[in-house]
mmCIF file as Biopython writes it, N, C-alpha, C and O atoms, coordinates in Angstrom:
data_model
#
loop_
_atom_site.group_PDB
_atom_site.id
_atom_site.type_symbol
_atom_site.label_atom_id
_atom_site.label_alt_id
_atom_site.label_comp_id
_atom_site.label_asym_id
_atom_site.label_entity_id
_atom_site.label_seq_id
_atom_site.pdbx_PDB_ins_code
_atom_site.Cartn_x
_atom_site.Cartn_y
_atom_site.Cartn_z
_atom_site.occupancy
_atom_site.B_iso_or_equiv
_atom_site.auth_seq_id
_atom_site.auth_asym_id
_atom_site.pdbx_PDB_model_num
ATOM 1   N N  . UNK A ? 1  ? 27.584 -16.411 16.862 1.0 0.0 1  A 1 
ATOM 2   C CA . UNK A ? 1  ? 26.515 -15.462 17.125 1.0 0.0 1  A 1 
ATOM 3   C C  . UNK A ? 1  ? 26.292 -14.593 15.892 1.0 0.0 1  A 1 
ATOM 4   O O  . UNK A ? 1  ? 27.267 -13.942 15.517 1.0 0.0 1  A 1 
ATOM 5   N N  . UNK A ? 2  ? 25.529 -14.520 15.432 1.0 0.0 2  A 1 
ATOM 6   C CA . UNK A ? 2  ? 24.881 -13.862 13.998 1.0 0.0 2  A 1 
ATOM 7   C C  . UNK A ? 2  ? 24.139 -12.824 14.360 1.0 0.0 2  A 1 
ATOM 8   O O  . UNK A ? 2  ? 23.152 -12.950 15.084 1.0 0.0 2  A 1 
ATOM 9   N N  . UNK A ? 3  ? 24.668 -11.376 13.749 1.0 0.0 3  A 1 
ATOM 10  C CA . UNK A ? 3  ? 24.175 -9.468  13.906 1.0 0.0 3  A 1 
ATOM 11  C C  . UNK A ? 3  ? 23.405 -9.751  13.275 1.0 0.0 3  A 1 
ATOM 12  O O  . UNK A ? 3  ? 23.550 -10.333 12.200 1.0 0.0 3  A 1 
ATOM 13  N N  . UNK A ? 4  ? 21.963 -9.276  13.977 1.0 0.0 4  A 1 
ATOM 14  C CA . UNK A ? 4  ? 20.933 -8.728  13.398 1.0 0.0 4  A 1 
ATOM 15  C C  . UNK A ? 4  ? 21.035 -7.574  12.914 1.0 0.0 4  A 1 
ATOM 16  O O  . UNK A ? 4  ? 21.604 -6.691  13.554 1.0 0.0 4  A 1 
ATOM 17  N N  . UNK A ? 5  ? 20.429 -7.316  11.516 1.0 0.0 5  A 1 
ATOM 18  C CA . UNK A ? 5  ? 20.529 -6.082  10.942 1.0 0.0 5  A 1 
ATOM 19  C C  . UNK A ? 5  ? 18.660 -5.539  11.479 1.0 0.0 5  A 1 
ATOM 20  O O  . UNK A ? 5  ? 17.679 -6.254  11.682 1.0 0.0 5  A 1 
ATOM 21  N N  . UNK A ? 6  ? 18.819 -3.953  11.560 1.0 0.0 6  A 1 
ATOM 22  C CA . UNK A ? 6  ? 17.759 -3.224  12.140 1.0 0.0 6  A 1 
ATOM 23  C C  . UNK A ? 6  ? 16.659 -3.292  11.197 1.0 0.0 6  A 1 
ATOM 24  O O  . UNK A ? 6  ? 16.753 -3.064  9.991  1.0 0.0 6  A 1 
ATOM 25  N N  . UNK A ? 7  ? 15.735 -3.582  11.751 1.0 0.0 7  A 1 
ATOM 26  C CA . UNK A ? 7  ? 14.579 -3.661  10.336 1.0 0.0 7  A 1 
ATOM 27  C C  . UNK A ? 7  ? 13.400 -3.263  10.898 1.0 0.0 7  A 1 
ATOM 28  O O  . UNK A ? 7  ? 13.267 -3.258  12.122 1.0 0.0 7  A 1 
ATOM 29  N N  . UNK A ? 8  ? 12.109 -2.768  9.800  1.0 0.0 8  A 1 
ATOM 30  C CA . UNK A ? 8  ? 11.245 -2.434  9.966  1.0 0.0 8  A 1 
ATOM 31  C C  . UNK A ? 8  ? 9.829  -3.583  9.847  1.0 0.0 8  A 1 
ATOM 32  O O  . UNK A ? 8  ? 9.988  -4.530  9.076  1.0 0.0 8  A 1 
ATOM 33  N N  . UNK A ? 9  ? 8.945  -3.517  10.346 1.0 0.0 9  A 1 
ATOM 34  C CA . UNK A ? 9  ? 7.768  -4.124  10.235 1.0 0.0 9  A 1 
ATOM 35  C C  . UNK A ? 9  ? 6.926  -3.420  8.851  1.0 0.0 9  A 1 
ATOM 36  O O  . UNK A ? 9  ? 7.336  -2.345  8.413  1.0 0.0 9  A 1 
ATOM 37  N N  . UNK A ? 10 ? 5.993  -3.957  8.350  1.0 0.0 10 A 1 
ATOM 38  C CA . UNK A ? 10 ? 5.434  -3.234  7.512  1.0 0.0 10 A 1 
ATOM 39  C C  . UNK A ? 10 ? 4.576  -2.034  8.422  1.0 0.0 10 A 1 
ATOM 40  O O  . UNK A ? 10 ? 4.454  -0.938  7.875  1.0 0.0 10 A 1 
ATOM 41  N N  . UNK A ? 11 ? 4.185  -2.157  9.327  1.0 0.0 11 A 1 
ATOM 42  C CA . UNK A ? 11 ? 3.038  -1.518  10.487 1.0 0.0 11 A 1 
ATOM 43  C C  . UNK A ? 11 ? 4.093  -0.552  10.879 1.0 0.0 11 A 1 
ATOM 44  O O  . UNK A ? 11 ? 3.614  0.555   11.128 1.0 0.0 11 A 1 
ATOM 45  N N  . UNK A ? 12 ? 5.165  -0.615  10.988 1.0 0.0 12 A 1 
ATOM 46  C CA . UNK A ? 12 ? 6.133  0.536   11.428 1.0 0.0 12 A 1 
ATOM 47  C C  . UNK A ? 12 ? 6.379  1.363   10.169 1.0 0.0 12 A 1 
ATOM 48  O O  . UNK A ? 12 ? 6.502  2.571   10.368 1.0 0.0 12 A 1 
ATOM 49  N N  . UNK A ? 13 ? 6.484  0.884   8.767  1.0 0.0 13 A 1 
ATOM 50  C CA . UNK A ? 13 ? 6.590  1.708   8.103  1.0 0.0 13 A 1 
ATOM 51  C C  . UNK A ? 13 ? 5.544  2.514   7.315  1.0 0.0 13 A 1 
ATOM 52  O O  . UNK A ? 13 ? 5.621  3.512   6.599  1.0 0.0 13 A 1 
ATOM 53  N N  . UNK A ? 14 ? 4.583  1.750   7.692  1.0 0.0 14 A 1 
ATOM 54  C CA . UNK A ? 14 ? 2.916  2.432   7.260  1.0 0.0 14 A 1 
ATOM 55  C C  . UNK A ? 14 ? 3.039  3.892   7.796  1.0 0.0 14 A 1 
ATOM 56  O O  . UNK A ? 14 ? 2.988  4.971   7.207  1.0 0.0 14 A 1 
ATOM 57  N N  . UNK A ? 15 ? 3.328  3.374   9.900  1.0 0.0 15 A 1 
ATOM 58  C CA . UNK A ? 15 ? 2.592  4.160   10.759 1.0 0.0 15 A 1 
ATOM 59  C C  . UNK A ? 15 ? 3.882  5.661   10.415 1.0 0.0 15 A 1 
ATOM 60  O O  . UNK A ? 15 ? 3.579  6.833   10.193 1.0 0.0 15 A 1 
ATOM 61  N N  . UNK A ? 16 ? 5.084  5.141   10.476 1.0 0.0 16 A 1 
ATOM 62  C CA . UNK A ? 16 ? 6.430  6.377   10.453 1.0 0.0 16 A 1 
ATOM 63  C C  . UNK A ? 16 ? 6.301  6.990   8.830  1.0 0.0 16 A 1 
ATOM 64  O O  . UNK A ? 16 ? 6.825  8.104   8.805  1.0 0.0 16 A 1 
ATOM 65  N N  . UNK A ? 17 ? 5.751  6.585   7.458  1.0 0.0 17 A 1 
ATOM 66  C CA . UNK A ? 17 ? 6.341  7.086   6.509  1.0 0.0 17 A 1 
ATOM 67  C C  . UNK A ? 17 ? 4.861  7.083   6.161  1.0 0.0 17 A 1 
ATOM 68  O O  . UNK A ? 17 ? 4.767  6.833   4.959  1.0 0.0 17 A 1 
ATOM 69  N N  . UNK A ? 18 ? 3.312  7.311   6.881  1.0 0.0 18 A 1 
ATOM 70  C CA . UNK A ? 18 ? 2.371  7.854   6.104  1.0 0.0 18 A 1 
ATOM 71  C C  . UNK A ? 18 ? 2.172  7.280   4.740  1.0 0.0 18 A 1 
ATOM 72  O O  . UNK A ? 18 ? 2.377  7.907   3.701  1.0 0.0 18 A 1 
ATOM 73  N N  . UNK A ? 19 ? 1.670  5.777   4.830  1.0 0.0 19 A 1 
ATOM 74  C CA . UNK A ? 19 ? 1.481  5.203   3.432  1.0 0.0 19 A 1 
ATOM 75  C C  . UNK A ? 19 ? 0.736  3.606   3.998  1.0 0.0 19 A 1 
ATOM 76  O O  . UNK A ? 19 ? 0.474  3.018   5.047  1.0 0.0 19 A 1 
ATOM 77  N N  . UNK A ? 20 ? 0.660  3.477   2.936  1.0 0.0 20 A 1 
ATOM 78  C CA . UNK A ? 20 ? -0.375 2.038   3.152  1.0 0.0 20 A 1 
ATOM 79  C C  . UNK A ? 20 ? -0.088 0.415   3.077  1.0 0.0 20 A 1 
ATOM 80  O O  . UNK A ? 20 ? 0.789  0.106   2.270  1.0 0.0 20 A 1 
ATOM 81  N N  . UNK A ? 21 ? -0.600 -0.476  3.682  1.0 0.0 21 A 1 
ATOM 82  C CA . UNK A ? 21 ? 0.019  -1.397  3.552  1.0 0.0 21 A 1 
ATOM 83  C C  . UNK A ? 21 ? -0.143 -2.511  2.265  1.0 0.0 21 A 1 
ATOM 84  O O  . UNK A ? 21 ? 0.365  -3.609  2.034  1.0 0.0 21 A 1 
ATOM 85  N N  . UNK A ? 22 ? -1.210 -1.562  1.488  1.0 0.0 22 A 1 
ATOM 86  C CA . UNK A ? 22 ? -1.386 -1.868  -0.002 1.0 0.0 22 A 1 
ATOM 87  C C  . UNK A ? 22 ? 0.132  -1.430  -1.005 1.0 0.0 22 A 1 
ATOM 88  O O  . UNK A ? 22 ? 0.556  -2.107  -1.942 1.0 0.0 22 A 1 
ATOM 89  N N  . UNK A ? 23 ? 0.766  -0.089  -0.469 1.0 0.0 23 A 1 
ATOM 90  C CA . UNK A ? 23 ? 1.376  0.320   -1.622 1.0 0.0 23 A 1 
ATOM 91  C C  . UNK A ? 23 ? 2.888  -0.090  -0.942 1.0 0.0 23 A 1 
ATOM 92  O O  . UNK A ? 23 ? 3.890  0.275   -1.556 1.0 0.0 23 A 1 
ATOM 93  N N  . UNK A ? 24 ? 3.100  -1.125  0.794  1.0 0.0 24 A 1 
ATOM 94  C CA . UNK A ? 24 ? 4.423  -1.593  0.687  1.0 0.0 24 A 1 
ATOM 95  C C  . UNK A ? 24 ? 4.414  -2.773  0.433  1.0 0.0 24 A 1 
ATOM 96  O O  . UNK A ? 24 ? 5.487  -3.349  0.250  1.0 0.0 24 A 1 
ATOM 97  N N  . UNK A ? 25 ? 3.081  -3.521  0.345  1.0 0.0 25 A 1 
ATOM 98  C CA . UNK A ? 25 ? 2.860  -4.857  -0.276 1.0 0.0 25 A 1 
ATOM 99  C C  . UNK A ? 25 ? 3.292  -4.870  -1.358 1.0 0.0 25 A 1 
ATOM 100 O O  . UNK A ? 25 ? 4.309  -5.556  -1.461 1.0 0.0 25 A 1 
ATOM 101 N N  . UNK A ? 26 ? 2.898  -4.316  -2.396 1.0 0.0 26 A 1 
ATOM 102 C CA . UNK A ? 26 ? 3.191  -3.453  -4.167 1.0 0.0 26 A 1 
ATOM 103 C C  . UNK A ? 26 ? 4.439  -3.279  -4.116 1.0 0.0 26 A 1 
ATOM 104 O O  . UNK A ? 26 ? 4.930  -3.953  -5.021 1.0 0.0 26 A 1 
ATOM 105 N N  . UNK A ? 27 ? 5.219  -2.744  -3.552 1.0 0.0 27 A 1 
ATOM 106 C CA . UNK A ? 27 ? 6.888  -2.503  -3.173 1.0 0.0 27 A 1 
ATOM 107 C C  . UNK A ? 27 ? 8.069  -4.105  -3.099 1.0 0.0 27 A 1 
ATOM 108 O O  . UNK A ? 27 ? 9.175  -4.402  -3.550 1.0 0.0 27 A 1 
ATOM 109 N N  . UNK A ? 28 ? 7.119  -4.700  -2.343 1.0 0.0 28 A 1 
ATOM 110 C CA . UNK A ? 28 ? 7.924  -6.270  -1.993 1.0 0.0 28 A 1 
ATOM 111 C C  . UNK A ? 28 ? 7.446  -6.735  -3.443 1.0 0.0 28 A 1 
ATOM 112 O O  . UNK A ? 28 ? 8.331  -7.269  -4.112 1.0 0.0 28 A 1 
ATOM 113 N N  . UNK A ? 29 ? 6.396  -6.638  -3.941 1.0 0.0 29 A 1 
ATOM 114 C CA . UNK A ? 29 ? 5.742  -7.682  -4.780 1.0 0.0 29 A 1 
ATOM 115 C C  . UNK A ? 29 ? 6.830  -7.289  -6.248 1.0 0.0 29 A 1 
ATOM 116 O O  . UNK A ? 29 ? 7.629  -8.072  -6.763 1.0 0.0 29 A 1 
ATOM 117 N N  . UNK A ? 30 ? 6.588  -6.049  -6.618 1.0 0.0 30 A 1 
ATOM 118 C CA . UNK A ? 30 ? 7.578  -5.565  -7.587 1.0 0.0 30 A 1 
ATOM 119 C C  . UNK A ? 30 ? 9.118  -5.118  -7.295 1.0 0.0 30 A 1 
ATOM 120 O O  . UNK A ? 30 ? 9.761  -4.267  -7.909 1.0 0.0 30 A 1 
ATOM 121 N N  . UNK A ? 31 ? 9.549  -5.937  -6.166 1.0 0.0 31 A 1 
ATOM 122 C CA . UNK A ? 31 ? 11.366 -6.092  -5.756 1.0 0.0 31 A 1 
ATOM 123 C C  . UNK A ? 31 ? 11.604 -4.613  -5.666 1.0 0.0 31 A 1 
ATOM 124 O O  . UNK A ? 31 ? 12.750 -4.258  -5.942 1.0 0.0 31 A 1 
ATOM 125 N N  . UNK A ? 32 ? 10.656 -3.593  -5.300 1.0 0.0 32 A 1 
ATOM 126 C CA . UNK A ? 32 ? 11.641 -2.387  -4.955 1.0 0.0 32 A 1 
ATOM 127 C C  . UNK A ? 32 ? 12.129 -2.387  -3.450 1.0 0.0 32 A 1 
ATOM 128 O O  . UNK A ? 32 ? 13.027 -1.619  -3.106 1.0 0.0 32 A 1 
ATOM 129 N N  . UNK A ? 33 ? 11.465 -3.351  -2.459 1.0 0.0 33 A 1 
ATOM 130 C CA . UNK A ? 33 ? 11.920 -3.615  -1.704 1.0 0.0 33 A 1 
ATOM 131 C C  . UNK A ? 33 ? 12.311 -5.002  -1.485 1.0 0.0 33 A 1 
ATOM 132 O O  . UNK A ? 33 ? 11.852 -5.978  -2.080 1.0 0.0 33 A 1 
ATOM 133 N N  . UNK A ? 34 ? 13.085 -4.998  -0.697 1.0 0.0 34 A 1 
ATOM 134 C CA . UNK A ? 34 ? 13.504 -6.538  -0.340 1.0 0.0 34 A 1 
ATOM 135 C C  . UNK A ? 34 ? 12.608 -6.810  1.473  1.0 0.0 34 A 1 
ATOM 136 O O  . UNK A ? 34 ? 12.571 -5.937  2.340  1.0 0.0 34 A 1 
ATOM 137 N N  . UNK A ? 35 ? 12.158 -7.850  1.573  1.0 0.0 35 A 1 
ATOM 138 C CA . UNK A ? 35 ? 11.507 -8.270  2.674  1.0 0.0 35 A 1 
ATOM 139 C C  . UNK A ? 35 ? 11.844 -9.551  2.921  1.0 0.0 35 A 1 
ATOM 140 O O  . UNK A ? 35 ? 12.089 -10.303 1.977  1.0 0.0 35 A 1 
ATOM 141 N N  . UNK A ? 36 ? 11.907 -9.999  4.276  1.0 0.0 36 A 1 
ATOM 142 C CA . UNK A ? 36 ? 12.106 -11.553 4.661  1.0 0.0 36 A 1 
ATOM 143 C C  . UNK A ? 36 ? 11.402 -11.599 5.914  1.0 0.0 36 A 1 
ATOM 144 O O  . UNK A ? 36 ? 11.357 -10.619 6.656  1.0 0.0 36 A 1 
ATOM 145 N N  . UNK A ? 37 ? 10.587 -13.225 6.309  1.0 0.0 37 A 1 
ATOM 146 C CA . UNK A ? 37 ? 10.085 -13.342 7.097  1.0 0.0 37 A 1 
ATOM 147 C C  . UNK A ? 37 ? 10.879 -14.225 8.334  1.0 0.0 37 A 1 
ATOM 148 O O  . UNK A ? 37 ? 10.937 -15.452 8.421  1.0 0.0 37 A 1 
ATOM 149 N N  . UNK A ? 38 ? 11.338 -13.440 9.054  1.0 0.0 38 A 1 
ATOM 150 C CA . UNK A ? 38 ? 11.822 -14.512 10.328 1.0 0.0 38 A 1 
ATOM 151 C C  . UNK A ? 38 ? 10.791 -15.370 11.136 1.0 0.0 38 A 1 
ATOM 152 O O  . UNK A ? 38 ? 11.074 -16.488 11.568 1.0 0.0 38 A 1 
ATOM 153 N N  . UNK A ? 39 ? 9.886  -14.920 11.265 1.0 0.0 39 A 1 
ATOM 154 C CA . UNK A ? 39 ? 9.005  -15.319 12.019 1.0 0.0 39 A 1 
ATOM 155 C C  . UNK A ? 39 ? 7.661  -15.330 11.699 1.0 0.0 39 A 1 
ATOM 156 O O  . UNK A ? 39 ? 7.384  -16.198 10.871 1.0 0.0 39 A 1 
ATOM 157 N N  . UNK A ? 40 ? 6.484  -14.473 12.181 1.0 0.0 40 A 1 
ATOM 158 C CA . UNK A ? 40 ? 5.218  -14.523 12.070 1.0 0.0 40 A 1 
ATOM 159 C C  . UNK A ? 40 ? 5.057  -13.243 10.597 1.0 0.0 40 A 1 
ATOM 160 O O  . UNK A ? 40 ? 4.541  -13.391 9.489  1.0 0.0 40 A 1 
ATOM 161 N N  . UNK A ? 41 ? 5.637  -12.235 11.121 1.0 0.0 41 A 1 
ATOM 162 C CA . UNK A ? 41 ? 5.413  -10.849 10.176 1.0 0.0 41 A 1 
ATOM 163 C C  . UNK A ? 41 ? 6.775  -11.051 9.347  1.0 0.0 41 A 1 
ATOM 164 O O  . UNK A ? 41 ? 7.603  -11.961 9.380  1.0 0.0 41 A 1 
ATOM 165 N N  . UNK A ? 42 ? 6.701  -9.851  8.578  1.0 0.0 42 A 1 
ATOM 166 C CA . UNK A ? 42 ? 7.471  -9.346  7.209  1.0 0.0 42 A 1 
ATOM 167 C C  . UNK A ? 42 ? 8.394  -8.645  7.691  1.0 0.0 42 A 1 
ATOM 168 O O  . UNK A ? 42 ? 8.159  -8.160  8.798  1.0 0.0 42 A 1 
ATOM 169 N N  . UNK A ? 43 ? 9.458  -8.410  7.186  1.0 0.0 43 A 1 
ATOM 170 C CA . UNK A ? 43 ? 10.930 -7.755  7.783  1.0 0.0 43 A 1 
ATOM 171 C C  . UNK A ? 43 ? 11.205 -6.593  7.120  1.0 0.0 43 A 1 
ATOM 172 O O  . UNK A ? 43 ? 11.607 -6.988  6.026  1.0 0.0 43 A 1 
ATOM 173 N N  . UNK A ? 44 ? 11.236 -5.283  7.120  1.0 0.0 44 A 1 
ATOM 174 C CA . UNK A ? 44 ? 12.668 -4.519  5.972  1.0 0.0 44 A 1 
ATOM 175 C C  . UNK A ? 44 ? 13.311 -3.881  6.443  1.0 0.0 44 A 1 
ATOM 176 O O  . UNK A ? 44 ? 13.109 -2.937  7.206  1.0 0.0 44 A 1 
ATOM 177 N N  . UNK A ? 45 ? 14.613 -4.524  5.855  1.0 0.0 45 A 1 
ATOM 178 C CA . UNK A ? 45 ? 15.691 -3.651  6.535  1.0 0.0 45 A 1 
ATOM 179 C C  . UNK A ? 45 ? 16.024 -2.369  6.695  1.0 0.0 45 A 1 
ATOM 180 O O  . UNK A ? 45 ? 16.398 -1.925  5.609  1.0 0.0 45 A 1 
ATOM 181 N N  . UNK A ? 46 ? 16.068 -1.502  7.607  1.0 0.0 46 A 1 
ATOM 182 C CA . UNK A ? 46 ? 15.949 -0.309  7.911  1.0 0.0 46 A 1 
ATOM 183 C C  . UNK A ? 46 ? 16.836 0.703   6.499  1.0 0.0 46 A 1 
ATOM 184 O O  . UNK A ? 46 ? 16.429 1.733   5.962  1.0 0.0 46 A 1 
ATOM 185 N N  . UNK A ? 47 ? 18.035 -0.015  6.247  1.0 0.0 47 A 1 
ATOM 186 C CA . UNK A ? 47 ? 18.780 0.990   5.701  1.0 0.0 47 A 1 
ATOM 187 C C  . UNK A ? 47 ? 18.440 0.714   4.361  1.0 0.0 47 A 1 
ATOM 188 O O  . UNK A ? 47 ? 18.639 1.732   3.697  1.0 0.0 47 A 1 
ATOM 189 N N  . UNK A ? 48 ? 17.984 -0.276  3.624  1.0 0.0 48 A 1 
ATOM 190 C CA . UNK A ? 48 ? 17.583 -0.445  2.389  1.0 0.0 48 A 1 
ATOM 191 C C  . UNK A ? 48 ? 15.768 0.593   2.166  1.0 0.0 48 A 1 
ATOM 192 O O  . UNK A ? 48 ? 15.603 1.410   1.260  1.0 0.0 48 A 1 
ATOM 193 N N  . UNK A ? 49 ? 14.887 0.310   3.020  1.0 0.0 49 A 1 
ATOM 194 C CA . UNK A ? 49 ? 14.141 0.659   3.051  1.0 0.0 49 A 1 
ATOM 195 C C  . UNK A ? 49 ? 13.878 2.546   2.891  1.0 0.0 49 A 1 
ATOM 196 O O  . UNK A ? 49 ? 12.954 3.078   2.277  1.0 0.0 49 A 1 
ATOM 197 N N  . UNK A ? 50 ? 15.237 3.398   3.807  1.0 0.0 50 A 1 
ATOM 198 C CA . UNK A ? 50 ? 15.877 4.568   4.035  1.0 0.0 50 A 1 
ATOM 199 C C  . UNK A ? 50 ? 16.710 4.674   2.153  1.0 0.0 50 A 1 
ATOM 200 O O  . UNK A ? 50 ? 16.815 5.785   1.635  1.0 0.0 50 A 1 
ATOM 201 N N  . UNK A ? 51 ? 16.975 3.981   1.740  1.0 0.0 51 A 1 
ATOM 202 C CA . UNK A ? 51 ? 17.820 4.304   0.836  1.0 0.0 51 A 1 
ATOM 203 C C  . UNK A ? 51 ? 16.839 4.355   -0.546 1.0 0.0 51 A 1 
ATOM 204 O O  . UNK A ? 51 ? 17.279 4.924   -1.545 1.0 0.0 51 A 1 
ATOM 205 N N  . UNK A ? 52 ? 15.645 3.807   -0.561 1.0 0.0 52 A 1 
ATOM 206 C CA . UNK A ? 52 ? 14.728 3.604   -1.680 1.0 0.0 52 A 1 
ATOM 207 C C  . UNK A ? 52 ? 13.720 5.320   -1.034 1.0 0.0 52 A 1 
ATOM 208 O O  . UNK A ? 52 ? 13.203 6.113   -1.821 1.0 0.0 52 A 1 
ATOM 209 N N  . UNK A ? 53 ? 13.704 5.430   0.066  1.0 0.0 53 A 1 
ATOM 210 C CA . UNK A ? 53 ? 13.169 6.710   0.425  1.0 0.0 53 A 1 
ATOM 211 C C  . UNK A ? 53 ? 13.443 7.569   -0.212 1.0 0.0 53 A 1 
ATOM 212 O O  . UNK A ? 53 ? 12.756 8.275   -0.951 1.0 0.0 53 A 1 
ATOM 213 N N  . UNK A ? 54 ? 14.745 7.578   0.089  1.0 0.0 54 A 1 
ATOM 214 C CA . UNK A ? 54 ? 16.291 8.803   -0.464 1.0 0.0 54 A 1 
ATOM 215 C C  . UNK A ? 54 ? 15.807 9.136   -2.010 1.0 0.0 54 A 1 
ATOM 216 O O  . UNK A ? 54 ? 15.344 10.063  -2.674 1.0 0.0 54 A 1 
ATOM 217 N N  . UNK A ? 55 ? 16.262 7.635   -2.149 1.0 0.0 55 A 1 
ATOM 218 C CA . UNK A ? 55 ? 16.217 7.954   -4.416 1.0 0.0 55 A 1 
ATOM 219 C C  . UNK A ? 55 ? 14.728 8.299   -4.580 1.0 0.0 55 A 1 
ATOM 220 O O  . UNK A ? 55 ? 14.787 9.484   -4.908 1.0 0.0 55 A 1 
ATOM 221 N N  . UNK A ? 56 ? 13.568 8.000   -4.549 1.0 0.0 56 A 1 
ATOM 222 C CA . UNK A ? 56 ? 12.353 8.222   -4.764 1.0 0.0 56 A 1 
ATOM 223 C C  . UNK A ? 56 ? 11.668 9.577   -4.457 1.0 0.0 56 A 1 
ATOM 224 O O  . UNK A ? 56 ? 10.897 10.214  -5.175 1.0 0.0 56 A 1 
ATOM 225 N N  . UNK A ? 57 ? 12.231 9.924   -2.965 1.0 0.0 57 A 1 
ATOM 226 C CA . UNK A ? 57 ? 11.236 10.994  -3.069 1.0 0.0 57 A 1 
ATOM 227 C C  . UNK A ? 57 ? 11.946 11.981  -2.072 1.0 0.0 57 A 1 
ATOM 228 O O  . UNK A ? 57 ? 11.446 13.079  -1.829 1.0 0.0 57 A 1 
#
């Protein structure tokens, strides 16, 4: 049985962190984030996503 780690949608992090889905597209595209697709949509992992928050701003 394989732990899912907690992750965000891009639409969850638009709607919770007030930003666009132009500038987290721009984020995956230039590796400041990491994203993976399990399925239909885009993945980020909650605590990586929280930790690029942290250092940035």
């Amino acid at each position: 049985m394989e732990i899912q780690e907690e992750c965000y949608s891009i639409n969850e992090i638009c709607r919770n962190f007030k930003t666009s889905q132009t500038t987290v597209y721009k984020m995956i595209r230039d590796k400041q984030i990491q994203a993976y697709k399990p399925e239909r949509c885009r993945k980020i992992p909650k605590r990586e996503f929280q930790q690029i928050v942290y250092e940035h701003y």
